[in-house]
C-alpha positions in Angstrom: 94.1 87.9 -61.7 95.5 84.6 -62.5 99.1 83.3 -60.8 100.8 84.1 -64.1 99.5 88.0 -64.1 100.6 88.3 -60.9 104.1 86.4 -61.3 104.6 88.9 -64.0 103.7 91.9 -61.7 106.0 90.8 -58.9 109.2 90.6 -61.5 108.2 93.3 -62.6 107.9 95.1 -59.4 111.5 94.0 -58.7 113.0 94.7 -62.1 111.9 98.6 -61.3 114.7 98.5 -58.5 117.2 95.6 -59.4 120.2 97.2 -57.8 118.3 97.3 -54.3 116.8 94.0 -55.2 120.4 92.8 -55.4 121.8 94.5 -51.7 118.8 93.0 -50.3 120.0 89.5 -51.0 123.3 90.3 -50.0 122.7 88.3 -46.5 121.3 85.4 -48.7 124.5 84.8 -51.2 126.6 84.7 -48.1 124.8 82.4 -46.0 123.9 79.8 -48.6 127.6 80.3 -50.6 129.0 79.4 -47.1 126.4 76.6 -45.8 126.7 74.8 -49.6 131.1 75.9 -49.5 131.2 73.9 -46.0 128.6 71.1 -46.3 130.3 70.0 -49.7 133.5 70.2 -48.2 132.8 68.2 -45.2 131.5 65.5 -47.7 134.4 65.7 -50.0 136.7 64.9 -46.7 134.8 62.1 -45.6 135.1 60.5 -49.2 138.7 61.3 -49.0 139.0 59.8 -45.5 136.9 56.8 -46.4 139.6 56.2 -49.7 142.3 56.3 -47.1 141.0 53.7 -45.0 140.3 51.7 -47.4 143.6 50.2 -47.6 143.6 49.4 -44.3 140.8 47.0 -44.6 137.8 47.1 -42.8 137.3 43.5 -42.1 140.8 43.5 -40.1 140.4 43.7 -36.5 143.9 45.1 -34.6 144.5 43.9 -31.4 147.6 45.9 -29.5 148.3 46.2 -25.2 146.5 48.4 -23.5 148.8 51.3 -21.4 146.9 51.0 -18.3 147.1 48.0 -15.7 144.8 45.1 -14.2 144.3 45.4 -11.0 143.3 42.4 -10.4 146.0 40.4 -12.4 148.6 42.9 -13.5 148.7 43.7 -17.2 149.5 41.0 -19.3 151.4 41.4 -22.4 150.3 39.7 -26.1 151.9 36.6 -26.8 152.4 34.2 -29.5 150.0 32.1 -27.2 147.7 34.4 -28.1 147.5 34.8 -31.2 148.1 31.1 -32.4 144.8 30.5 -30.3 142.8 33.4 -32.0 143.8 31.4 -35.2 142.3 28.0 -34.0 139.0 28.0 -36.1 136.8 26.4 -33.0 138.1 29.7 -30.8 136.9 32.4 -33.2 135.2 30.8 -35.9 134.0 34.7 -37.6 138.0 35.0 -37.9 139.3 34.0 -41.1 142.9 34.4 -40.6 145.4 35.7 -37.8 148.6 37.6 -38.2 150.8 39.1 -35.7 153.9 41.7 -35.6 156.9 42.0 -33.4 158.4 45.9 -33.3 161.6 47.3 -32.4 163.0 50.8 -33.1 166.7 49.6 -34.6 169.3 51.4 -36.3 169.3 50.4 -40.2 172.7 51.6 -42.0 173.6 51.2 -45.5 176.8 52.9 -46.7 177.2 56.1 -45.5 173.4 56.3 -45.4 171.8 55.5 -41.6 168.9 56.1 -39.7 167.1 54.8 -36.9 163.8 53.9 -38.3 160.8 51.3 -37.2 161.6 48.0 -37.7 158.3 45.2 -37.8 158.8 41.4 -37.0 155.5 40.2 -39.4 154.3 36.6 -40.6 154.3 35.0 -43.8 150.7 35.6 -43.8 150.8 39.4 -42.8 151.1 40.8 -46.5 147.3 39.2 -47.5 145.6 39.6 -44.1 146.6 43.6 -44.4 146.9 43.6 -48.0 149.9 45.4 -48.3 152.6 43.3 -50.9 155.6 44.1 -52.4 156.2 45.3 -55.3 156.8 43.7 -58.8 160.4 42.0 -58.8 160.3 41.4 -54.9 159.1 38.5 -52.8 157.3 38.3 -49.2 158.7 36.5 -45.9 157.7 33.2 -46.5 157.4 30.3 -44.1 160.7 29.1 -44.0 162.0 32.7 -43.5 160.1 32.2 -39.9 161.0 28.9 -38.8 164.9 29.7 -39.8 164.8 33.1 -38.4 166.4 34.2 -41.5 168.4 37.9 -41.9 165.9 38.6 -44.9 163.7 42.0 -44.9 161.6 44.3 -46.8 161.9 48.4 -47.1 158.8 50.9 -47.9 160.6 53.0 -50.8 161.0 55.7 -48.6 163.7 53.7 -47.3 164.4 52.4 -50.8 165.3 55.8 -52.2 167.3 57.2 -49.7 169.4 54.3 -49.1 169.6 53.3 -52.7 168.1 56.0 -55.0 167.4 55.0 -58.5 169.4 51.8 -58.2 166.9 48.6 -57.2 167.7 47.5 -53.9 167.1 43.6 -54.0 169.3 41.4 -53.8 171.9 44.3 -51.6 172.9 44.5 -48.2 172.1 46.4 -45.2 172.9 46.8 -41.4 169.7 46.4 -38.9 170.6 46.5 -35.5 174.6 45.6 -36.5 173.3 42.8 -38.4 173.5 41.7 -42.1 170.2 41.4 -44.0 169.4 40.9 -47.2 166.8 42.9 -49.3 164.2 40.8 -50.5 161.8 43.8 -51.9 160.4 46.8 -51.8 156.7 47.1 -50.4 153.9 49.2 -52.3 153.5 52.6 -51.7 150.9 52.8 -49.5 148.9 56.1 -48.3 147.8 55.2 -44.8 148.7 52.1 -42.5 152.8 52.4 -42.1 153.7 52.9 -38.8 156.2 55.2 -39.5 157.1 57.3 -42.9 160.2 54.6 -42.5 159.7 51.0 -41.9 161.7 47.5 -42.6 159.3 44.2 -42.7 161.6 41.3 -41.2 160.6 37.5 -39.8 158.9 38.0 -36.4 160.7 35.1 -35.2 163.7 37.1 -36.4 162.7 40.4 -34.6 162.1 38.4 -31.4 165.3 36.1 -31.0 168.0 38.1 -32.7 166.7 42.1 -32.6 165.1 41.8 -28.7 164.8 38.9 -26.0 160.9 38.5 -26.1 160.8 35.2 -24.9 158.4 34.8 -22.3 158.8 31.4 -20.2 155.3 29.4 -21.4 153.9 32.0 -23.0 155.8 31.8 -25.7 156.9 35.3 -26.8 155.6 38.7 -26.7 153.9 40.2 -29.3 153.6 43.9 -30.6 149.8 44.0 -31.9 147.4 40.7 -34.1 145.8 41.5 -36.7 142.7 39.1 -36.9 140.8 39.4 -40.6 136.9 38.6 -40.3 135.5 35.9 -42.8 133.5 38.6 -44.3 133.7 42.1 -44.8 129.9 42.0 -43.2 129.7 44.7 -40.3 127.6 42.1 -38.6 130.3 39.4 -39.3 132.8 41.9 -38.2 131.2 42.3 -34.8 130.8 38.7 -34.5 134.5 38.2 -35.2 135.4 41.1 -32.8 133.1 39.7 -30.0 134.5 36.7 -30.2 138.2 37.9 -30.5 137.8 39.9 -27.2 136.1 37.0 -25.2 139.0 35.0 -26.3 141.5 37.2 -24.6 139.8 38.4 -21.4 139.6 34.2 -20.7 143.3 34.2 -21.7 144.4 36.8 -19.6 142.1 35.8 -16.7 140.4 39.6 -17.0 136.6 39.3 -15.7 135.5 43.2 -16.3 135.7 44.1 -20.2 136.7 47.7 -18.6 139.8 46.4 -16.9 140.9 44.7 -20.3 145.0 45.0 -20.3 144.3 44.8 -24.3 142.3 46.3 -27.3 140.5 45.4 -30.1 139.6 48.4 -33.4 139.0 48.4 -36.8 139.1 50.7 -39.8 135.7 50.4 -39.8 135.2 51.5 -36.3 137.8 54.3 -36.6 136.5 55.7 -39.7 132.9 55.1 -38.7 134.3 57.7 -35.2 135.7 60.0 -37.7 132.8 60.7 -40.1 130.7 61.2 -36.8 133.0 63.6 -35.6 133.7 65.1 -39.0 129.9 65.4 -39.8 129.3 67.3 -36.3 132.0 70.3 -37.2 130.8 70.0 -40.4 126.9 70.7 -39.3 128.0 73.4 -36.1 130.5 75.4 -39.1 127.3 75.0 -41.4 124.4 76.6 -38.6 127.2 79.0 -37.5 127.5 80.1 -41.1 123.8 80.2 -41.5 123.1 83.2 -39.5 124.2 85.4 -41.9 120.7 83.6 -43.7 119.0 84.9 -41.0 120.5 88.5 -41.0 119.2 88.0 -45.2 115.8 87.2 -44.4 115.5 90.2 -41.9 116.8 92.1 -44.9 114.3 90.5 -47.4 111.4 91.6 -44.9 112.7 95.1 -43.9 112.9 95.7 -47.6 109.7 94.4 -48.5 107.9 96.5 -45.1 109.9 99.4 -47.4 108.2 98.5 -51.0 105.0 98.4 -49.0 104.8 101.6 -48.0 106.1 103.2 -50.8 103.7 101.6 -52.6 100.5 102.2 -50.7 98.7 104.2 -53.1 99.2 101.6 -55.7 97.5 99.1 -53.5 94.8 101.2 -52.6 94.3 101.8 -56.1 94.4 98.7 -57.1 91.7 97.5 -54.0 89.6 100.3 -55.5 89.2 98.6 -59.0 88.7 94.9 -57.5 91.6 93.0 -56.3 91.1 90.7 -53.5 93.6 90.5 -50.5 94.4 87.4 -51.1 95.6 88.6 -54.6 97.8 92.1 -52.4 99.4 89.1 -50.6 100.2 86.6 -53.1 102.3 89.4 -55.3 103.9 90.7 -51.9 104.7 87.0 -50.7 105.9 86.0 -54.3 108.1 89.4 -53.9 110.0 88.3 -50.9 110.5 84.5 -52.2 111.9 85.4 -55.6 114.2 87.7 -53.9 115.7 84.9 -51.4 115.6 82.4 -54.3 117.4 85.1 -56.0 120.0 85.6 -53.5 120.1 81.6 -53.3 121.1 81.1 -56.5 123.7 83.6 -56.5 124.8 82.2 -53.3 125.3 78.4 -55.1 127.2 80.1 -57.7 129.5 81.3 -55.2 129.8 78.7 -53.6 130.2 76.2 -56.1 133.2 78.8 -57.7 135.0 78.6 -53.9 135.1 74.7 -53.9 136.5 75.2 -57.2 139.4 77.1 -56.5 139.3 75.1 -53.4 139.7 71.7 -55.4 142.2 73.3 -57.8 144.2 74.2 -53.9 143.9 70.6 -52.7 143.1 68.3 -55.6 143.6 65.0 -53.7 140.3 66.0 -51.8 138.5 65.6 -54.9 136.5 68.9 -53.8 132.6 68.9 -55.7 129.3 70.6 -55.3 127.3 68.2 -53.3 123.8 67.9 -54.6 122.2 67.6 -51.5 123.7 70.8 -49.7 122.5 72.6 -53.2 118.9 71.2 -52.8 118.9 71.9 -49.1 120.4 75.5 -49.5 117.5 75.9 -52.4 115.0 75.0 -49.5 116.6 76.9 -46.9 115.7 80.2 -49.4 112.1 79.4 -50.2 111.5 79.2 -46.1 113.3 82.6 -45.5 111.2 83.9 -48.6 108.1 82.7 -46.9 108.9 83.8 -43.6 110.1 86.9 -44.5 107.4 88.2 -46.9 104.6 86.8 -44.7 103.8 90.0 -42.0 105.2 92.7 -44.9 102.6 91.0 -47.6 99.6 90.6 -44.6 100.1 94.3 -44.0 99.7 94.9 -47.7 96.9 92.9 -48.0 95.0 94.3 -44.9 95.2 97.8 -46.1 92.2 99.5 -46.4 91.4 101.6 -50.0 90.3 104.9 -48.7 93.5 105.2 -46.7 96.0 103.7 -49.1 94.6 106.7 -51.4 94.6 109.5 -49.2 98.6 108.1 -48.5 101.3 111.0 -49.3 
């Protein structure tokens, strides 16, 4: 009997009793509708997490204070100092540009409108290192904005709506701190990398003389966080430039053991590179949590085909009686048990793929999809169970001897 024959039997075989063929893979659809339903899903947030960092800009290092002191020289705050030097090319030659920030929590009042909102001292140069602009009709801080500490800012349009709703805020007035400043734009809307849902751009030099006192004597003045861009977006460029950034600063600040550092140095790359590890962790202990209800389906599959067996013994007998080989018993049996988990595993992709649909249609900023790979590893996962599970009840079919399989009431 040729594969085909015997393909044909096996459907056959299962066709007899399709609605117990369909219980049996009951285990199956769940496990591989919920091992596809989570895999995808993991996948679809790290894309989505990816996309949100990628504003951010991976080749920009941020440099803030660390909370906890140096023992050996007491913690030592950021400084102008510091970053001018980071921006000296034969310091950090991997860093293409420096920009720093200057923040103060300030009470911004327009009209009747006023709220105490986040209020960020920045450089001329702080809109291309983070690539964050204004939008069209509004200008950056420039240069002379710095050096003249002028009462200029930006809003996020957060700020811009409440204060101002449909009316276009540039060119009007508004209290920071008890001081007059004039709107110079409105910045983009951005998804990730405000510090606050509320925020006002000023000069630095601006936030540091005429918000807060953060003069330090020969230091120049303190500084909120740098943000240092690399001169490529190269993850071994970016490590270069990080390396370098950090040796800089622990000479700076006298610091001899990197784990006493009073500072530190992170990237979007290295947060989202934490992120997808820890988000691709959940995502496989959800995903092997889910899959023992696979393992419940293949004890199904092979309690169901030890069932078919023996309610079938006389047909094997009968069959071994007119010629068929035992490797000919097994192969029908085997095939049996793998068409029912690939069975099952179908259905169970089906499922699954209708749940990240209605999923997607819930959440459709995710971007939720079938993920190709969980299909072709959910596809694998059922041949194995099919295998496995067919294996002993197919042996014990094949190993049966004539006489008694005919003699079987």
């Amino acid at each position: 009997m040729n594969i085909i024959e015997i393909l044909r039997v096996a459907l056959t075989a299962l066709g007899t009793n399709r609605l117990r063929a369909l219980l049996t893979t009951l285990g199956i659809v769940i496990g591989v509708a919920s091992v596809v339903s989570l895999m995808s899903l993991g996948d679809s947030l790290q894309n989505y997490i990816k996309g949100q960092f990628q504003g951010l800009g991976a080749d920009v290092l941020q440099v803030s204070a660390a909370r906890f002191r140096n023992t050996s020289t007491g913690t030592q705050p950021l400084t102008t100092d510091d970053a001018e030097g980071l921006a000296n090319p034969t310091v950090a030659p991997d860093v293409k540009e420096v920009a720093w920030t200057y923040s103060v929590q300030a009470n911004v009042v327009s009209g009747a409108n006023s709220d105490s909102i986040s209020v960020q001292g920045v450089t001329a140069n702080y809109a291309d290192v983070n690539n964050w602009h204004p939008t069209a009709g509004g200008s950056f801080i420039t240069q002379d904005d710095i050096d003249a500490s002028a009462r200029v800012a930006l809003i996020d349009g957060t700020t811009a709506t409440d204060y101002f709703g449909e009316d276009n805020p540039v060119g009007q007035t508004l209290l920071i701190g008890g001081q007059v400043f004039t709107i110079i734009g409105v910045m983009e809307v951005r998804s990730t990398g405000n510090v606050s849902a509320q925020t006002a751009l000023i000069p630095v030099t601006t936030a540091q003389t005429r918000l807060a006192n953060a003069r330090i004597a020969g230091k120049g003045y303190r500084v909120s966080s740098i943000q240092a861009k690399a001169a490529s977006t190269d993850p071994a460029v970016i490590t270069l430039a990080s390396n370098e950034v950090k040796a800089y600063l622990m000479k700076a600040h006298n610091v001899r053991n990197a784990a006493a550092a009073d500072f530190n140095v992170s990237s979007a790359a290295t947060i989202l590179d934490s992120l997808s590890s820890t988000l691709s962790l959940v995502t496989l202990f959800l995903s092997a949590v889910a899959g023992i209800s696979l393992l419940v389906g293949g004890i199904g599959v092979m309690n169901i085909m030890l069932v078919s067996v023996t309610e079938r013994t006389r047909e094997i007998g009968l069959r071994k009686a007119v010629g068929a080989q035992n490797g000919t018993i097994l192969l029908q049996f085997l095939l049996e048990a793998i068409l029912l988990s690939l069975l099952g595993g179908a259905i169970g992709i089906t499922l699954g793929g209708v749940l990240l649909l209605a999923g997607g249609r819930l959440a459709p900023q995710l971007s939720i999809a079938l993920s190709p790979q969980s299909a072709v590893i959910a596809t694998v996962i059922s041949s194995i169970i099919g295998i496995l599970s067919g294996v002993y009840p197919a042996s014990r079919a094949a190993n049966m001897r004539p006489i008694q399989a005919l003699r079987f009431e």
